[in-house]
N, C-alpha and C positions, 0 to 999 in steps of 0.2 A: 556726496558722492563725487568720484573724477568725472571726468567728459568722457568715460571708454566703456566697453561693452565686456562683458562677465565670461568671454569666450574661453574654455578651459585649452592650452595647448597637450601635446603629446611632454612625459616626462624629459625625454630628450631635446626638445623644441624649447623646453621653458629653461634647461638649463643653459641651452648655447644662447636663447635669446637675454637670460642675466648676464652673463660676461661678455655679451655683445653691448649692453649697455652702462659697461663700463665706459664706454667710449662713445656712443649715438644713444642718449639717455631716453630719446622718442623712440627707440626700434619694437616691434611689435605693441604697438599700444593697446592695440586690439586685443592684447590676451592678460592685459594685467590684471590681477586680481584688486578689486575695490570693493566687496566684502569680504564676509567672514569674521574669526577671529583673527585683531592683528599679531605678529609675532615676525623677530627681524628674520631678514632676508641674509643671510651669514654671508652668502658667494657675494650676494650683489654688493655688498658692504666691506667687501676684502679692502678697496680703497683705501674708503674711511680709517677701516682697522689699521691699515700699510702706513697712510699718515702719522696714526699716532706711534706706531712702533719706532717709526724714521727716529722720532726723538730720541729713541738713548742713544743715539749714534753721536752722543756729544758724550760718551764714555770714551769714546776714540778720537773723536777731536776736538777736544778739547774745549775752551773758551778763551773769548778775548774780549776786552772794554768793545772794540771795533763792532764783530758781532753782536753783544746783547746790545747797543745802541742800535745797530741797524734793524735789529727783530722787534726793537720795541718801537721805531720808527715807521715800522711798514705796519705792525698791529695797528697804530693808531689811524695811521692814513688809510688801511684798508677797514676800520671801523667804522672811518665815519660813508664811505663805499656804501657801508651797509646803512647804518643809521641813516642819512643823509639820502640816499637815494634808494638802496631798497625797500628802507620802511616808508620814511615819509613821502620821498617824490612817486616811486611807481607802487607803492601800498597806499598811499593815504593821499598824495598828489596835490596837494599841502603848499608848493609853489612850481614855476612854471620855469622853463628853460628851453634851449633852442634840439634840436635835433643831434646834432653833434655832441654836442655837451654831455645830452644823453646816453649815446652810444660812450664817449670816454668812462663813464663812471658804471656803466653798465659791465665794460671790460675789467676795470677794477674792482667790481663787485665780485665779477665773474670767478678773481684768483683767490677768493677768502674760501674756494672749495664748501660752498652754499648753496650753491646749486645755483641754476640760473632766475634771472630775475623774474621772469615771466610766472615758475614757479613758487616759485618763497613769495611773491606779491600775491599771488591766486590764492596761496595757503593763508595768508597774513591776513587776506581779505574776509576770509571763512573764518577763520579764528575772532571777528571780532561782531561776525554775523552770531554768532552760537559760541562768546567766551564762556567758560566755565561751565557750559550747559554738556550731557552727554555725547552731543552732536561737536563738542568743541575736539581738535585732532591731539591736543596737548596741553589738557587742564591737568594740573595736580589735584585736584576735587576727583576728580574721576579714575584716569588713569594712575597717579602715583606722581610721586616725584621722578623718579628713573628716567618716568614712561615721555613725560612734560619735560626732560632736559633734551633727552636722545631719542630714547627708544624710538620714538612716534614716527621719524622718518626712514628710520632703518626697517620698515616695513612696506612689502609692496604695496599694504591697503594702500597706503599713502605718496605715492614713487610717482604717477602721473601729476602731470602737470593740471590746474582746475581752472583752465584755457576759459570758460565761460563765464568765470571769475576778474578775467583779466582781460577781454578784449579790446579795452582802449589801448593797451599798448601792443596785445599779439597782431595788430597790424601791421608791424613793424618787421619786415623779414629780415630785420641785422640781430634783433631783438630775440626772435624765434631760433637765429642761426646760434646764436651763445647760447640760448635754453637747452638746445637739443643737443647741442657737443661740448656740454659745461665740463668736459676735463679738459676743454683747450686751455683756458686762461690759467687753471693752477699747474701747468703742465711749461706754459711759459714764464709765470713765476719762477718755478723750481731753476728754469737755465737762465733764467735772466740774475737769480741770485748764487748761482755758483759759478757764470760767466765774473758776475763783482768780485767774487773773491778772490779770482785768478787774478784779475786785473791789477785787487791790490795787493796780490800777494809780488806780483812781477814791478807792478811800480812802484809802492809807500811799503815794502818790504815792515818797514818800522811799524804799522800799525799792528803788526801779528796775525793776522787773519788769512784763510784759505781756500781755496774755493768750494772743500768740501765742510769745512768750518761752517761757514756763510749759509751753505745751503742748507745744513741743519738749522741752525741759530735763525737766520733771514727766515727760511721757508717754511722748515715742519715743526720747530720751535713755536714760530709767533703764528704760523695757521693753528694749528690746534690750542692756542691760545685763545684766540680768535673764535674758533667756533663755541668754545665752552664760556668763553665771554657775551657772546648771542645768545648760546641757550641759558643762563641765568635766567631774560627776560622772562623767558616761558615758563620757566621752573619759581627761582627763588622767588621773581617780584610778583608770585601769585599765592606765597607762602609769607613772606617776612618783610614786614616795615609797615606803615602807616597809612591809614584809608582818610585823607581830608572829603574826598566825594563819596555819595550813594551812586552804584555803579552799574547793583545786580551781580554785580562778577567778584573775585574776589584780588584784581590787582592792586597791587602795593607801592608808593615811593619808596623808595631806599637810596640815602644817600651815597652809599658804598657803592653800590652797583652802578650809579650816575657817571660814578667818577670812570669806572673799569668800561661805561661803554659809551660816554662820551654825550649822556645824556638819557638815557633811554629808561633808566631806573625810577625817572619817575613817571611810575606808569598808571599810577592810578589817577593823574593830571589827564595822564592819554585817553586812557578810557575814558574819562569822561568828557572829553571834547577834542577827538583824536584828527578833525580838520588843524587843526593848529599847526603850522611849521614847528614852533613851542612847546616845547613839554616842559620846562621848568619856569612854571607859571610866574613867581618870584624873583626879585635880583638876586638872592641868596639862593634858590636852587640853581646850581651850575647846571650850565649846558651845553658842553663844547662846538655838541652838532647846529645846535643853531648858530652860534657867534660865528663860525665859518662859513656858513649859511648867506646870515648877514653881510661878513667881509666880501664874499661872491656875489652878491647883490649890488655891493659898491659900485663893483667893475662891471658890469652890466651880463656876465656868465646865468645870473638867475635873477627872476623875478616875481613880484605879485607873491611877494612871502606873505603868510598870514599868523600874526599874530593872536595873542588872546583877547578878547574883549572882557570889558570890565564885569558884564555880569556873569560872564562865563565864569572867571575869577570868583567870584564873591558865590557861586554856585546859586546864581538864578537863572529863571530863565528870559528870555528875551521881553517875554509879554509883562514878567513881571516890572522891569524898568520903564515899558509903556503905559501902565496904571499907579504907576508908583506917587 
């Protein structure tokens, strides 16, 4: 269950307080519904919905090398946003970094239209308390595939943040402040990538690109990319690929999925010893989020990366290497 209270609002109260949180995603928390049957929330999801629609407006402008480089550029970089710090740093906490640090990547998380960290860490945390079990928010075993890619957050059950889940870092009131007004950051994506196009549409005329080009292509292009690249994890890598551990759950490696999310596909590595900065236990399972990781590690930006241990690898456990 969220951290809020079951208070039913008047029908009028409940719809001005959804389009109210379009924008203040904490507003009335007090009246969100956390049971029942879940089933989406249509007004509160106009967003989401207006995001994906944004895309065919590359019926009208067109494309250019410039664009799809820049969209597949910002997908990766705001990938690993997510990999790299919403799952592993403030979900799994996997390795350590300065204050600062944190807040940069917290912002860049912020523009992948994921909601805020505070949240998707709280959710991610629950998800791995009761994976695949009834209680899980978005198993394919239970709910469906649909339910485990999307469905599950386009539901009020699900819309509050599970603050109780995550309070080493809701200490943090910069932290709390991106949670609660998560359409800031994709809000200044959207003009910081069609501020780009103008720029080079006025100065490198030759590249071909425009500001409304860019902001399709850069923004609602590669975010909904993005997002359907995240939801995989929840959906496909818990239907399709390879179980090397016993887990209880039913997550999957896949190496197609590794590649599209920069590491993340091998998730039944995760599960089964999800402290690891490491999810591609092997030198042959790629893992782009750690090798960046790593590189940051050089420069002193992160630290106290934790890698696999050997019996973790070989799927023993501890005790057994001490009688061995």
């Amino acid at each position: 269950m969220s951290d809020v209270s079951t208070i039913q609002p008047t029908r009028g109260q409940d719809l001005w307080l959804t389009v109210l949180r379009w924008f203040d995603s904490w507003a009335g928390l007090e009246y969100m519904k956390t049971d029942g049957v879940p089933k989406m929330d249509w007004v509160r999801c106009f967003p989401l919905i207006a995001v994906h629609l944004m895309c065919l407006g590359i019926i009208w402008v067109g494309w250019s090398w410039t664009a799809v480089a820049v969209a597949v550029a910002f997908y990766f970089l705001r990938m690993f946003a997510i990999t790299g710090w919403y799952h592993r740093y403030f979900s799994h906490r996997t390795f350590k970094t300065s204050r600062a640090v944190q807040f940069a990547f917290a912002l860049l998380g912020g523009s992948c239209a994921q909601r805020g960290p505070l949240w998707w860490a709280g959710h991610h945390r629950h998800h791995h308390i009761a994976s695949d079990t009834p209680d899980d928010v978005h198993s394919p075993r239970h709910g469906g595939f649909l339910w485990s890619h999307m469905g599950w957050f386009t539901s009020q059950t699900h819309f509050a943040p599970r603050l109780k889940n995550i309070q080493d870092f809701a200490k943090y009131p910069e932290l709390r402040f991106l949670d609660r007004f998560d359409i800031l950051m994709p809000t200044v994506a959207g003009f910081g990538m069609f501020g780009l196009g103008k720029l080079l549409e006025a100065y490198a005329p030759g590249l071909g690109t425009t500001g409304p080009q860019m902001l399709i292509w850069g923004f609602f292009v590669s975010t909904v990319a993005l997002i359907h690249g995240t939801c995989t994890i929840n959906s496909l890598s818990h239907v399709y690929g390879s179980q090397r551990y016993v887990t209880g759950d039913d997550s999957r490696n896949n190496f197609i999925l590794a590649l599209i999310t920069m590491g993340e596909g091998w998730h039944n590595n995760h599960h089964y010893y999800p402290a690891s900065t490491r999810q591609g236990f092997y030198w042959w399972e790629v893992d782009m989020t750690y090798y960046c990781l790593k590189m940051m590690e050089k420069v002193g930006l992160v630290w106290d990366i934790r890698d696999v241990p050997n019996y973790v690898r070989e799927g023993k456990s501890k005790q057994d290497t001490l009688t061995a």
